[in-house]
PDB file of N, CA, C and O in Angstrom:
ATOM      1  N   UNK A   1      -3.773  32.472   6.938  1.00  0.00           N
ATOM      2  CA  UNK A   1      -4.134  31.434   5.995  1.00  0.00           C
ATOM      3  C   UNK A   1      -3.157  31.491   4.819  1.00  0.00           C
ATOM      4  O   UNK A   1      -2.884  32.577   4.309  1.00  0.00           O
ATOM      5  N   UNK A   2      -2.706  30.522   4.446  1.00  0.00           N
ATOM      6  CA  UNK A   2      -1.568  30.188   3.430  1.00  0.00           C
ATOM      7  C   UNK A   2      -2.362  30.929   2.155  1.00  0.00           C
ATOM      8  O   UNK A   2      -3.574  31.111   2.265  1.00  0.00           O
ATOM      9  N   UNK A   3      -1.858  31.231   1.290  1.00  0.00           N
ATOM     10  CA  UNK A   3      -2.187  31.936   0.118  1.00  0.00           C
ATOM     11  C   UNK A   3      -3.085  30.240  -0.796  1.00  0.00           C
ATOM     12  O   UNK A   3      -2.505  29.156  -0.740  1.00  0.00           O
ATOM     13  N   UNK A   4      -4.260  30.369  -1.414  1.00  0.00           N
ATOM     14  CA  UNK A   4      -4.911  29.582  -2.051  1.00  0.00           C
ATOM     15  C   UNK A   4      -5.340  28.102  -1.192  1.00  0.00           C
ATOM     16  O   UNK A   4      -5.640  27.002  -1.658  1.00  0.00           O
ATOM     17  N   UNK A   5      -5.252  28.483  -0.003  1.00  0.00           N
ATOM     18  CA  UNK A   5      -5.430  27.861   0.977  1.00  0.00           C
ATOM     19  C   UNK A   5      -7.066  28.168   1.149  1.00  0.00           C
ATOM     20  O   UNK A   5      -7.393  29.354   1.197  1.00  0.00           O
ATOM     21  N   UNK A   6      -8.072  27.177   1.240  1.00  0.00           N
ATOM     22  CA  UNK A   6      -8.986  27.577   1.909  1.00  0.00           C
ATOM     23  C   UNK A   6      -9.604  26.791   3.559  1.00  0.00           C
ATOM     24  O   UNK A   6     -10.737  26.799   4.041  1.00  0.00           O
ATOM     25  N   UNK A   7      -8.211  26.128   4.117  1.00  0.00           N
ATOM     26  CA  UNK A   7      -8.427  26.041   5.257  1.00  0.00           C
ATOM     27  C   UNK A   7      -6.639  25.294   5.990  1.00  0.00           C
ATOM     28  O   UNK A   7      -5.631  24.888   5.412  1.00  0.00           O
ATOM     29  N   UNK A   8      -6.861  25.372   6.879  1.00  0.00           N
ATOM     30  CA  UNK A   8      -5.502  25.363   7.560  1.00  0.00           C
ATOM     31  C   UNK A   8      -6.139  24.421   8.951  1.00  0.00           C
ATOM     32  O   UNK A   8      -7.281  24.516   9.400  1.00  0.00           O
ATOM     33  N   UNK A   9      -5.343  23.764   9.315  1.00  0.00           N
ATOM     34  CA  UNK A   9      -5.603  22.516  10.624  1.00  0.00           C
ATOM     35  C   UNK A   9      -4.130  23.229  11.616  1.00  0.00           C
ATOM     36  O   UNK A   9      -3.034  23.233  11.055  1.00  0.00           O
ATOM     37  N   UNK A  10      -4.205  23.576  12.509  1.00  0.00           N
ATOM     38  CA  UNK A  10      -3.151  23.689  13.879  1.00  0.00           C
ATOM     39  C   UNK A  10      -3.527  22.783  14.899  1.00  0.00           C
ATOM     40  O   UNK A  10      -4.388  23.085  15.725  1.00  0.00           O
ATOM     41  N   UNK A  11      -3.013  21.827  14.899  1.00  0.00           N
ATOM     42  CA  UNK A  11      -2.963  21.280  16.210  1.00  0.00           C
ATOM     43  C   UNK A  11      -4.676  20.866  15.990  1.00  0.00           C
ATOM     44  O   UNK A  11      -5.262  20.443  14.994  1.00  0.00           O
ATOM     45  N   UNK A  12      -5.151  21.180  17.328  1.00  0.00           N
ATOM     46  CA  UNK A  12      -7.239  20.735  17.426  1.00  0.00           C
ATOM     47  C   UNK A  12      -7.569  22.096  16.407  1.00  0.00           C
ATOM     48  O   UNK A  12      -8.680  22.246  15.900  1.00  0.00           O
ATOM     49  N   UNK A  13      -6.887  22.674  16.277  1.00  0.00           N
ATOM     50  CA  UNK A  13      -7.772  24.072  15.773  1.00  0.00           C
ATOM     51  C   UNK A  13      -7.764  24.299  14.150  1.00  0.00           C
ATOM     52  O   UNK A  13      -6.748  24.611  13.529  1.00  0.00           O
ATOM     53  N   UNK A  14      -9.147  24.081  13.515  1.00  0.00           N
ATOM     54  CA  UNK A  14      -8.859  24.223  12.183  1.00  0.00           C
ATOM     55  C   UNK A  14      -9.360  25.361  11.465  1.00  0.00           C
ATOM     56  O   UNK A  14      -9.840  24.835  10.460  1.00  0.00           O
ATOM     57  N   UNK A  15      -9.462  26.050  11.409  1.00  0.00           N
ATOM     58  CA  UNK A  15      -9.226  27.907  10.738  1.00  0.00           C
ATOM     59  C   UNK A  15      -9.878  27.544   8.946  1.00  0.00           C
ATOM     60  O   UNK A  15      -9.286  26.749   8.216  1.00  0.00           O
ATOM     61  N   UNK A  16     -10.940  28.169   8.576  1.00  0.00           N
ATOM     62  CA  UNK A  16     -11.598  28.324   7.708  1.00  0.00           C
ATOM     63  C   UNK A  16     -12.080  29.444   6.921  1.00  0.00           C
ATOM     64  O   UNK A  16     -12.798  30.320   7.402  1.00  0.00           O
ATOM     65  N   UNK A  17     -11.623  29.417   5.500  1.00  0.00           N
ATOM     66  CA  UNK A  17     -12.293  30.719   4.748  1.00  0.00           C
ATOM     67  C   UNK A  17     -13.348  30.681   4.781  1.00  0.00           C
ATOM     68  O   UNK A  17     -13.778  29.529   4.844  1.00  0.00           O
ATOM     69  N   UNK A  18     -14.406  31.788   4.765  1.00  0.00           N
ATOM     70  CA  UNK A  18     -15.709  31.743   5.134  1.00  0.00           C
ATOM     71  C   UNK A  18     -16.409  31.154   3.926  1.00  0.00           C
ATOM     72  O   UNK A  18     -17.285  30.291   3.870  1.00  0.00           O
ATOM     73  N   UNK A  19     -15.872  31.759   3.090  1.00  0.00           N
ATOM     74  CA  UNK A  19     -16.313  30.831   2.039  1.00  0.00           C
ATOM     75  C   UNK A  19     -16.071  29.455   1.507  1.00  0.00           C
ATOM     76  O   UNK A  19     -16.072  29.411   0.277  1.00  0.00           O
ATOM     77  N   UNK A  20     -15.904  28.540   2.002  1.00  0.00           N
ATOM     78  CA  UNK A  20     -15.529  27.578   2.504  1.00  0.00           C
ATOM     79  C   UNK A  20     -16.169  26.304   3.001  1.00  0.00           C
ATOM     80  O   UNK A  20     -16.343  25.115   2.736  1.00  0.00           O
ATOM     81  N   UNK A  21     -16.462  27.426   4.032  1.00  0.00           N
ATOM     82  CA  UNK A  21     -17.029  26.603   5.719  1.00  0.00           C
ATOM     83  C   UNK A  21     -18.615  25.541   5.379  1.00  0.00           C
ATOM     84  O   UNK A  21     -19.075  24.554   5.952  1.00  0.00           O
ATOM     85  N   UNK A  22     -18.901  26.052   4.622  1.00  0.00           N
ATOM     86  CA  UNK A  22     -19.980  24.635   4.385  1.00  0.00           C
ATOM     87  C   UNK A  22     -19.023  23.645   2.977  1.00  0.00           C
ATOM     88  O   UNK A  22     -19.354  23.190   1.882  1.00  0.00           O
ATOM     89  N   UNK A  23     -18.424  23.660   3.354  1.00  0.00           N
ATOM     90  CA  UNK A  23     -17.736  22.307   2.108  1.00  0.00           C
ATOM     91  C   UNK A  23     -17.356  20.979   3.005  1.00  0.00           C
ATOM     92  O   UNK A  23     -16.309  20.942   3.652  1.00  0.00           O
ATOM     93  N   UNK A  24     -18.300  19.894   2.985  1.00  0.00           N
ATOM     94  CA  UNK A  24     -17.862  18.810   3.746  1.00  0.00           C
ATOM     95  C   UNK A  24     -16.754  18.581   3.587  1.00  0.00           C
ATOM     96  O   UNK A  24     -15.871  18.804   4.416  1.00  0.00           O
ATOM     97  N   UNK A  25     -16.614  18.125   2.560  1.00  0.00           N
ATOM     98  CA  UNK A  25     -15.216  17.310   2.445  1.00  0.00           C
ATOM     99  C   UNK A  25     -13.883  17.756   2.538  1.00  0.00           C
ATOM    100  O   UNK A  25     -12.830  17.154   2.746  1.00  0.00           O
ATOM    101  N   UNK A  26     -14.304  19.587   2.231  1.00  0.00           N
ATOM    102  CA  UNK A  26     -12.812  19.910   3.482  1.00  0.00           C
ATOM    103  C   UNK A  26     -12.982  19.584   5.014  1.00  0.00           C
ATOM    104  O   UNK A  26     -12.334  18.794   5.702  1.00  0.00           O
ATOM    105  N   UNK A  27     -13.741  20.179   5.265  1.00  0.00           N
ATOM    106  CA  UNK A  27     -13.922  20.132   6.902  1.00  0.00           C
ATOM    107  C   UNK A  27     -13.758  18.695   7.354  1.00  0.00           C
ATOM    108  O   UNK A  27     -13.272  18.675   8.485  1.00  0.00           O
ATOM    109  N   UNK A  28     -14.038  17.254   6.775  1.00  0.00           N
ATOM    110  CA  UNK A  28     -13.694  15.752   6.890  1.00  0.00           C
ATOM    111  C   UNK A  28     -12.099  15.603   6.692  1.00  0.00           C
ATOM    112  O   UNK A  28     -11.402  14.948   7.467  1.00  0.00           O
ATOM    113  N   UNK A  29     -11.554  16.355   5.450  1.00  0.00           N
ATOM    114  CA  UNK A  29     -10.050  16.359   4.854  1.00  0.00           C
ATOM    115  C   UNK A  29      -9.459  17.025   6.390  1.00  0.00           C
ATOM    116  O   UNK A  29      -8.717  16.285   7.035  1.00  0.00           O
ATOM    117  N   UNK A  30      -9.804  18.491   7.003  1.00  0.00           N
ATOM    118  CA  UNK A  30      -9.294  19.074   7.891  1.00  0.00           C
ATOM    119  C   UNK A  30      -9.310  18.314   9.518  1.00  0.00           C
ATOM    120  O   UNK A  30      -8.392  18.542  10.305  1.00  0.00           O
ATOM    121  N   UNK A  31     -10.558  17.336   9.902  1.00  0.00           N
ATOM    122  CA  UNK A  31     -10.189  16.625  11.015  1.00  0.00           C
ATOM    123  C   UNK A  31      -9.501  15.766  10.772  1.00  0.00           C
ATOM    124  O   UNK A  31      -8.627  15.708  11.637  1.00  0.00           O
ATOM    125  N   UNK A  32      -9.366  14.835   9.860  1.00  0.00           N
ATOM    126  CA  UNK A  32      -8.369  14.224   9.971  1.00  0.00           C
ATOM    127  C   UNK A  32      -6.901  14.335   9.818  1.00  0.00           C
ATOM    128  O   UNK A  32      -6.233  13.318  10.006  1.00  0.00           O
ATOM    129  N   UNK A  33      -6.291  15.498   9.485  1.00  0.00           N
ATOM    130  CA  UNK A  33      -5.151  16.638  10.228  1.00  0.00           C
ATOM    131  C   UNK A  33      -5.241  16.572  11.587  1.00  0.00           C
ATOM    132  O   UNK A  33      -4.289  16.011  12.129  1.00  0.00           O
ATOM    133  N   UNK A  34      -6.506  17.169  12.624  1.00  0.00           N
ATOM    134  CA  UNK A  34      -6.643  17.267  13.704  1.00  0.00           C
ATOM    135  C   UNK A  34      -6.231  16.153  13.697  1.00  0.00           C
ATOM    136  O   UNK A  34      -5.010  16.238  13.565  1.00  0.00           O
ATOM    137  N   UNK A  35      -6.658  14.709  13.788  1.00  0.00           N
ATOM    138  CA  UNK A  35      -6.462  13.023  14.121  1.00  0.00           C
ATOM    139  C   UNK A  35      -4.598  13.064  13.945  1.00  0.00           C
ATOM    140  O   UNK A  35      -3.829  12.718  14.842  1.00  0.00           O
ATOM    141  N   UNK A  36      -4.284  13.443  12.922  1.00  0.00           N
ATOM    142  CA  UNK A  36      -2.888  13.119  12.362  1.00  0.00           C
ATOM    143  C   UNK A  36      -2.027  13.950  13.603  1.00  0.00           C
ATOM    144  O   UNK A  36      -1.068  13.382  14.127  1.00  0.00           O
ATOM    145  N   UNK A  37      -2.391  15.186  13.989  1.00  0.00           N
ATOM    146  CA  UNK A  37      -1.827  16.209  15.094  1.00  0.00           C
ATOM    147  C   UNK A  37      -2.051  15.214  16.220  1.00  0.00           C
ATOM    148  O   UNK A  37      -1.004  14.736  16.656  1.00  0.00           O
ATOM    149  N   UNK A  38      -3.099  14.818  16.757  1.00  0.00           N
ATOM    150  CA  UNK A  38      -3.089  14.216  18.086  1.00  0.00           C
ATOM    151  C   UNK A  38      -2.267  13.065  18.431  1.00  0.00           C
ATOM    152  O   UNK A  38      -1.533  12.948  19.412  1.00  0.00           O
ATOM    153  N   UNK A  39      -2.558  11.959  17.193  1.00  0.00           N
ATOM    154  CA  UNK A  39      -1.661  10.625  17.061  1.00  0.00           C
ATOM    155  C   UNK A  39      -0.429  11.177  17.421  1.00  0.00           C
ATOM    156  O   UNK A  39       0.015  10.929  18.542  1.00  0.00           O
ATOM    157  N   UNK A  40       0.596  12.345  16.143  1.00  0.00           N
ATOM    158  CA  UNK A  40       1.289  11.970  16.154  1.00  0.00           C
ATOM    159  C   UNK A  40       2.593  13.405  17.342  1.00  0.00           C
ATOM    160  O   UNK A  40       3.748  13.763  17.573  1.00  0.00           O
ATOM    161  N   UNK A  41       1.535  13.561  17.564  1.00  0.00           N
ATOM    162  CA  UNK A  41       2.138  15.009  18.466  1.00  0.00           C
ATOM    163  C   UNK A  41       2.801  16.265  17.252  1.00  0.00           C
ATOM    164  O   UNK A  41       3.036  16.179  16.047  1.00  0.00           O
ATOM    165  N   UNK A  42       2.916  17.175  18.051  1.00  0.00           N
ATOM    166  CA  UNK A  42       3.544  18.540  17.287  1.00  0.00           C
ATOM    167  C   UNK A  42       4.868  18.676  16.541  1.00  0.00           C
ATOM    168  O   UNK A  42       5.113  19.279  15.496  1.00  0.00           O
ATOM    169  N   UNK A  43       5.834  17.806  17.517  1.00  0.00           N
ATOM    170  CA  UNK A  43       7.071  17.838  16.658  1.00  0.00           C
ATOM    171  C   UNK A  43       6.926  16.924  15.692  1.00  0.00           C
ATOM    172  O   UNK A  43       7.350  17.270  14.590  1.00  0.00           O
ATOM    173  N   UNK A  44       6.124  15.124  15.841  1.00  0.00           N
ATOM    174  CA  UNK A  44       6.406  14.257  15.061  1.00  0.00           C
ATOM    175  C   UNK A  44       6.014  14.351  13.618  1.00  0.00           C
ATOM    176  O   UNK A  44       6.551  13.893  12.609  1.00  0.00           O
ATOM    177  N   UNK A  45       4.480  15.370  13.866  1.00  0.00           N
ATOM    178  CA  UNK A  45       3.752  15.406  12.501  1.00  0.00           C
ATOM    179  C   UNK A  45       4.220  17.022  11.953  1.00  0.00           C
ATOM    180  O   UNK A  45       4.121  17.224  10.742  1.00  0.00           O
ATOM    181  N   UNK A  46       4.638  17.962  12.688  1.00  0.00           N
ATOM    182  CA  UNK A  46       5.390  18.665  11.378  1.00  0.00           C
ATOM    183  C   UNK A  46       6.790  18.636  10.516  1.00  0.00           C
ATOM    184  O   UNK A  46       7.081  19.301   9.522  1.00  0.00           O
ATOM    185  N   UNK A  47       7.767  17.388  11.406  1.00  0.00           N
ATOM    186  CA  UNK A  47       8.759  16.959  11.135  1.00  0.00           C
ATOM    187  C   UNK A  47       8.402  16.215   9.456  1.00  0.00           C
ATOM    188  O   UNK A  47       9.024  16.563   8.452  1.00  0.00           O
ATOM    189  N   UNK A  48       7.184  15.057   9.447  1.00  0.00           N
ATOM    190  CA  UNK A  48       6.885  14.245   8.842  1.00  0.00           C
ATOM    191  C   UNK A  48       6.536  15.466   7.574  1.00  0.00           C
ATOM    192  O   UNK A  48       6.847  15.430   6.383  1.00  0.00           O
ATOM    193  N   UNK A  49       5.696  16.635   8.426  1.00  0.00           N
ATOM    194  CA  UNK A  49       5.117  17.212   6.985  1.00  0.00           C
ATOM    195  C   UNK A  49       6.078  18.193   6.493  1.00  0.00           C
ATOM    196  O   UNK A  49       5.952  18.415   5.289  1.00  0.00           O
ATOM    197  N   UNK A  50       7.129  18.930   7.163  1.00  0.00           N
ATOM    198  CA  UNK A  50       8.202  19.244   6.474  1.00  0.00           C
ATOM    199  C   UNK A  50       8.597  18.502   5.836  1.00  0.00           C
ATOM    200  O   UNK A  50       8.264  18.594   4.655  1.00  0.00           O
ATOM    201  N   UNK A  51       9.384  17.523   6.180  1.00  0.00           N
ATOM    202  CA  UNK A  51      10.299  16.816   5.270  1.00  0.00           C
ATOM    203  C   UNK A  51       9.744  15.797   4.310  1.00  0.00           C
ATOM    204  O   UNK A  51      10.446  15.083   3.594  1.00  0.00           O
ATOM    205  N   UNK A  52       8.436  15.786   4.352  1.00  0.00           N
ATOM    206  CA  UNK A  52       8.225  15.364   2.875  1.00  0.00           C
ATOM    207  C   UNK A  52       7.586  16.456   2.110  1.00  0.00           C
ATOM    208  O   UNK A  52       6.654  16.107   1.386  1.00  0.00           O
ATOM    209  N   UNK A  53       7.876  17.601   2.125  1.00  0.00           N
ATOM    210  CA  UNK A  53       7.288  18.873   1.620  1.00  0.00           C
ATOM    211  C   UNK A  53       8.653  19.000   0.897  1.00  0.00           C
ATOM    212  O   UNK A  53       8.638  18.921  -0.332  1.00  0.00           O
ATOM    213  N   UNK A  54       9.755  19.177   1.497  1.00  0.00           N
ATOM    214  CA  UNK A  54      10.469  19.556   1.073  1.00  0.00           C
ATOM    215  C   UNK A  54      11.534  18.672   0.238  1.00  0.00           C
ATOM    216  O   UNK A  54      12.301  19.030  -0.656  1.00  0.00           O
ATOM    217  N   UNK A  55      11.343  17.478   0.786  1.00  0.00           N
ATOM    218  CA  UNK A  55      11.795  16.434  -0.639  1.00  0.00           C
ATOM    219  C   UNK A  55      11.066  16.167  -1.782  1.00  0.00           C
ATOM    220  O   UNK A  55      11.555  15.338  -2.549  1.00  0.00           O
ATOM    221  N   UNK A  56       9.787  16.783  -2.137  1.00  0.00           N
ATOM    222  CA  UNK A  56       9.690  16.884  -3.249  1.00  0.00           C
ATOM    223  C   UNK A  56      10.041  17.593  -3.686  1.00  0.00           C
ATOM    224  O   UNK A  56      10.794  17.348  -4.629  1.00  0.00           O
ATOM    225  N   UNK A  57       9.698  19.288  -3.254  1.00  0.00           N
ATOM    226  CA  UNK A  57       9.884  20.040  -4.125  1.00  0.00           C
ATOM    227  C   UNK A  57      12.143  19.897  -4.618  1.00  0.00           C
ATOM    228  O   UNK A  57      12.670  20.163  -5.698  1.00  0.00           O
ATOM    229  N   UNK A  58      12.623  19.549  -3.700  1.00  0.00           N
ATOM    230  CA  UNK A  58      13.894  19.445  -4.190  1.00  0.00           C
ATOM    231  C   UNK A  58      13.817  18.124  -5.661  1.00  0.00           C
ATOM    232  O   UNK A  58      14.520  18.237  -6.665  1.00  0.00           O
ATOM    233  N   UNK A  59      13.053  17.240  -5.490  1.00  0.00           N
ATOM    234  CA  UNK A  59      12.472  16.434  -6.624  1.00  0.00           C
ATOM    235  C   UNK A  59      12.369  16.947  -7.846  1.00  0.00           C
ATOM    236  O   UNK A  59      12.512  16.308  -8.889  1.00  0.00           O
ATOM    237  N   UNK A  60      12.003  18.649  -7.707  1.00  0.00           N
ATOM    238  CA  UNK A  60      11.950  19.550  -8.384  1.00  0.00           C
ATOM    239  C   UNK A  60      10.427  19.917  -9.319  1.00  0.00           C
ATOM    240  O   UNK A  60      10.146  20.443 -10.396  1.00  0.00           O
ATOM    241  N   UNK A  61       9.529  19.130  -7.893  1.00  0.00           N
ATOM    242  CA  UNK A  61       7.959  19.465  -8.111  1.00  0.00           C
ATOM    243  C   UNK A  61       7.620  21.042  -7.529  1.00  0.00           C
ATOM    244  O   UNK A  61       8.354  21.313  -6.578  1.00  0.00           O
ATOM    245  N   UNK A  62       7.110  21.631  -7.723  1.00  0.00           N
ATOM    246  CA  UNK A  62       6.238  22.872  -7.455  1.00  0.00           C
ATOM    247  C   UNK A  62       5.625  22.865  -5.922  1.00  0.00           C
ATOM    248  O   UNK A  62       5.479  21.828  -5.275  1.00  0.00           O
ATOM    249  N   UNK A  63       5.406  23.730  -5.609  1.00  0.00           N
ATOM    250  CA  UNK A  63       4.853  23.918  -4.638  1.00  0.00           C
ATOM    251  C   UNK A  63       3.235  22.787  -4.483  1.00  0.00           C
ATOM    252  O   UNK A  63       2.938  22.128  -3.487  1.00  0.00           O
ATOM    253  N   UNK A  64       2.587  22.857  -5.544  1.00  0.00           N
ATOM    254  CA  UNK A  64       1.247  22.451  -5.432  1.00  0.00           C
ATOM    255  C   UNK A  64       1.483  21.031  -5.412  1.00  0.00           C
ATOM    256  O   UNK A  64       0.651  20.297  -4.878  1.00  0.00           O
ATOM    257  N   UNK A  65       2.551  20.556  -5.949  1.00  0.00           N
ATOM    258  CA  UNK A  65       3.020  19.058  -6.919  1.00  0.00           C
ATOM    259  C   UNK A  65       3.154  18.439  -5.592  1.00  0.00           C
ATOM    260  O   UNK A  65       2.469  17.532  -5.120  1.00  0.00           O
ATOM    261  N   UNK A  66       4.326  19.185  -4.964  1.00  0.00           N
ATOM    262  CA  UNK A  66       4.833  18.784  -3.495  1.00  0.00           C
ATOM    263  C   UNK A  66       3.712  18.732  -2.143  1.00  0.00           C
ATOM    264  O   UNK A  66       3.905  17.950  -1.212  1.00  0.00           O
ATOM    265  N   UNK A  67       3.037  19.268  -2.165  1.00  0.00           N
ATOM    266  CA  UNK A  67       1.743  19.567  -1.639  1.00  0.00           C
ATOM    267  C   UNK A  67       0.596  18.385  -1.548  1.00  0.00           C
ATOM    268  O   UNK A  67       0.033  17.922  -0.556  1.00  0.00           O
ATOM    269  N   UNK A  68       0.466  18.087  -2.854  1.00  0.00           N
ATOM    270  CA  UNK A  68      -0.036  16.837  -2.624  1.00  0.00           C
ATOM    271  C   UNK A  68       0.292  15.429  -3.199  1.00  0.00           C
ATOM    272  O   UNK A  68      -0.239  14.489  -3.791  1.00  0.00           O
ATOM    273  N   UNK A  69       1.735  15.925  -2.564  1.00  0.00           N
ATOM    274  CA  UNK A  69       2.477  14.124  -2.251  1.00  0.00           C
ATOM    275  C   UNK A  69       2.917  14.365  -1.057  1.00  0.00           C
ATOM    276  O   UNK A  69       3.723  13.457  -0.852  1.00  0.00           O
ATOM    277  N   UNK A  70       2.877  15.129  -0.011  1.00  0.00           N
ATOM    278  CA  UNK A  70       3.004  14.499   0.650  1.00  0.00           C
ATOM    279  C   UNK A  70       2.068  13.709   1.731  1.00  0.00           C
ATOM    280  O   UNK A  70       1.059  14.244   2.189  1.00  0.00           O
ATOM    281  N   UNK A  71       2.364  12.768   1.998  1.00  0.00           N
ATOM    282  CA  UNK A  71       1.735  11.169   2.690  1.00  0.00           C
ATOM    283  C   UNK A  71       0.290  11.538   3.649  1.00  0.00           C
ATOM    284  O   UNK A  71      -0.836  11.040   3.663  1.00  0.00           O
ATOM    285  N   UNK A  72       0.912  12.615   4.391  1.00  0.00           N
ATOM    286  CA  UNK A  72      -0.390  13.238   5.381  1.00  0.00           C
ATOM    287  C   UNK A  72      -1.510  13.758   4.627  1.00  0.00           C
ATOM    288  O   UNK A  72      -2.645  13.360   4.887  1.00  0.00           O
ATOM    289  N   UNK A  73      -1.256  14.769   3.546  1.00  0.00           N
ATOM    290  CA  UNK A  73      -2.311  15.075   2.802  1.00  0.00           C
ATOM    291  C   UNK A  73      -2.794  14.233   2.128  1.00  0.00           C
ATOM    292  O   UNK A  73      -4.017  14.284   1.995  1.00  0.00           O
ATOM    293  N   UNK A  74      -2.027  13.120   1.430  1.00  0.00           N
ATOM    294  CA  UNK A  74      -2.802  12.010   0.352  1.00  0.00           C
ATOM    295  C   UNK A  74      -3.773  11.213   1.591  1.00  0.00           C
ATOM    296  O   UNK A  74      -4.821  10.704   1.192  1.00  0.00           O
ATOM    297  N   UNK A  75      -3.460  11.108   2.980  1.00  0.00           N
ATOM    298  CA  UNK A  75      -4.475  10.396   3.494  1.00  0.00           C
ATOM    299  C   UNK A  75      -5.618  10.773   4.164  1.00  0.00           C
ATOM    300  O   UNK A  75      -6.603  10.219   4.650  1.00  0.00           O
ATOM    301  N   UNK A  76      -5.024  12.286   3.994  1.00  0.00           N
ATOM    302  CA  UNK A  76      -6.285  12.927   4.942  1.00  0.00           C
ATOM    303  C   UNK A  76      -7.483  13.325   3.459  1.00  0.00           C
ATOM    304  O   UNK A  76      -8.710  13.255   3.396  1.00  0.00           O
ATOM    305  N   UNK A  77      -6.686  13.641   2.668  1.00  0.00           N
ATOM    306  CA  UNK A  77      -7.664  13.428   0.859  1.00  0.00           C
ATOM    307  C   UNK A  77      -8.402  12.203   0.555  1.00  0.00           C
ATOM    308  O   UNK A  77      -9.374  12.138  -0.198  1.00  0.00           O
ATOM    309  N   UNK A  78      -7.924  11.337   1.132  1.00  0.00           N
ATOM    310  CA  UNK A  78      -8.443  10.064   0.684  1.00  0.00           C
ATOM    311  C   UNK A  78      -9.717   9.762   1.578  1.00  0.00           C
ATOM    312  O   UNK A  78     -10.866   9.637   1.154  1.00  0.00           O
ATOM    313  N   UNK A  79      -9.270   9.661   2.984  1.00  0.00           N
ATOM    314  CA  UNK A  79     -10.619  10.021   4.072  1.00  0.00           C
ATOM    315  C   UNK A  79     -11.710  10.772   3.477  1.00  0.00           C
ATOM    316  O   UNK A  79     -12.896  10.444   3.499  1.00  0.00           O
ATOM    317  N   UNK A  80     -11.037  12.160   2.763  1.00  0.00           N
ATOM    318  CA  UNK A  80     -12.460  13.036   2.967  1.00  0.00           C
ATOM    319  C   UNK A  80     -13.109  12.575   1.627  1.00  0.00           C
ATOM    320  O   UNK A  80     -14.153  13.142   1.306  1.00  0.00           O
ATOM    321  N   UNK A  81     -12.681  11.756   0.935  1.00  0.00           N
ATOM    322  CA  UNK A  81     -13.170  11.785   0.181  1.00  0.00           C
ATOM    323  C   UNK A  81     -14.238  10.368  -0.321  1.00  0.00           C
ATOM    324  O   UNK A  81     -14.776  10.247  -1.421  1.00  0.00           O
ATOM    325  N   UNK A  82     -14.322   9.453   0.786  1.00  0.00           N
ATOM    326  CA  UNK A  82     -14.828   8.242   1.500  1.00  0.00           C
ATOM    327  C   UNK A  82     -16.572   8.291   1.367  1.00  0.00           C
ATOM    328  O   UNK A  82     -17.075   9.020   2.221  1.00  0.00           O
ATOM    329  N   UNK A  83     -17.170   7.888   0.796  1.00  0.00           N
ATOM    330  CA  UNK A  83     -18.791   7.659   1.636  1.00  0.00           C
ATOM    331  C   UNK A  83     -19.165   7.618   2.677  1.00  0.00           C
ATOM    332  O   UNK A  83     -20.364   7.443   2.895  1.00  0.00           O
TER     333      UNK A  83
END
């Protein structure tokens, strides 16, 4: 698990701090990762999430800054965060 991470999506498999694991709206934020993995296959969606990871932070945002700009996380944030 990534450091201040409290959950991680691989592929179908999404990996949870125990303390955590009852928080809807990660676990809603984390399938739709799973959704984003299946659509877009393994190479397409870590290509997408590298390289907009890493054009921010060359932007010269932070790790966290870069983190959530990029496109996959703002939509899988936006989902979980839906009625």
């Amino acid at each position: 698990m990534p450091p201040g991470a409290d959950a991680i999506t691989l592929g179908r498999l999404i990996i949870v701090r125990r303390g955590a694991a009852s928080d809807a709206r990660l676990l809603r934020h984390e399938r739709v990762h799973v959704r984003q993995w299946v659509e877009l296959g393994v190479v397409r969606f870590l290509w997408r999430y590298v390289r907009s990871y890493l054009r921010w932070r060359l932007a010269g945002y932070g790790h966290w800054g870069a983190y959530r700009r990029i496109p996959l996380e703002v939509e899988a944030e936006w989902e979980a965060r839906r009625p």
